[in-house]
Structure formats: structure tokens, C-alpha cells
N, C-alpha and C positions, 0 to 999 in steps of 0.2 A: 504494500500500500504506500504510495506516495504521500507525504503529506503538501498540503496547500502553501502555499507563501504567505510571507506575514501581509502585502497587499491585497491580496482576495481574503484573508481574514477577517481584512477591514472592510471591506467591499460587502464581504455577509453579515459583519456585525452591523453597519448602518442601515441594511437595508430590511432590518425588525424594526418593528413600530412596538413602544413605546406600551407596557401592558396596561398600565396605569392612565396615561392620555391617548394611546392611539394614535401618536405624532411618531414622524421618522425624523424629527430635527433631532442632533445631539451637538450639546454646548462641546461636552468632550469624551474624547476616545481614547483609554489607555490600553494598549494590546499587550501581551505579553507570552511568551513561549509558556506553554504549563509543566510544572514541575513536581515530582515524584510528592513532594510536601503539601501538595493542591487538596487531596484524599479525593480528584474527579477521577475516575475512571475511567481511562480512552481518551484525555482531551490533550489537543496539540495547544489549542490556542485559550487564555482567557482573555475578556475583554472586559474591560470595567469604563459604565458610558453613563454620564449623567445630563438626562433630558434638554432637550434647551426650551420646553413649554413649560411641565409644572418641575422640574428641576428632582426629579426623582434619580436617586441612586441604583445602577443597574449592574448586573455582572450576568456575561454571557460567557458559555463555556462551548467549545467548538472541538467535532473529533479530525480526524486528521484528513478526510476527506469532504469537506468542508459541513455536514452535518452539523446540528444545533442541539447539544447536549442536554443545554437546559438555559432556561432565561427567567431571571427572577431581577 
């Protein structure tokens, strides 16, 4: 399995809307390679993104094939 690049990571993190407003604006995007200490199972990539509507704090976690682990 190939994993993704950290550009197309970013490319599927912005393109979830927002579970709380339903907006795909984000003020900001921090990516970051995931790491044995994460306790996700299967994620290449985390991303932690806070709204740019109602400014709600997000973390998306991404498997290695650009799949969407989970988004809270």
C-alpha cells in the first residue's frame, strides 16, 4: 500500500465540512505524519483544523490510502 503525500492529505482534510456548522472554511490546518504514540490504528496522517465559521476545534485522522479514519 502506498501511502498518500502530505499535499493530498491536505486536499482531503479540507474538503470535510465542518460536523458542527457544515462549512468547509478552515481558519487553520495543522497536518502531521501519525505516530506509533497517536493509539489510531492504521493512520498515516493527522490533521488538526479549526473552523473558520463557528471556530470549533477538529482532529481528522486519515489511513494511508487517503481514507477518513475518523473526524471528530
Amino acid at each position: 500500500m502506498t501511502v498518500i503525500t502530505q499535499e493530498r492529505a491536505e486536499r482531503i482534510a479540507r474538503a470535510q465540512a465542518c460536523p458542527r456548522c457544515s462549512e468547509y472554511t478552515y481558519k487553520r490546518l495543522k497536518l502531521r505524519a501519525a505516530e506509533p504514540t497517536d493509539h489510531v490504528a492504521g493512520a498515516a496522517w493527522i490533521a488538526e483544523l479549526i473552523c473558520g465559521v463557528c471556530s470549533a476545534h477538529l482532529q481528522l485522522a486519515l489511513e494511508g490510502d487517503g481514507d477518513v479514519l475518523f473526524f471528530n
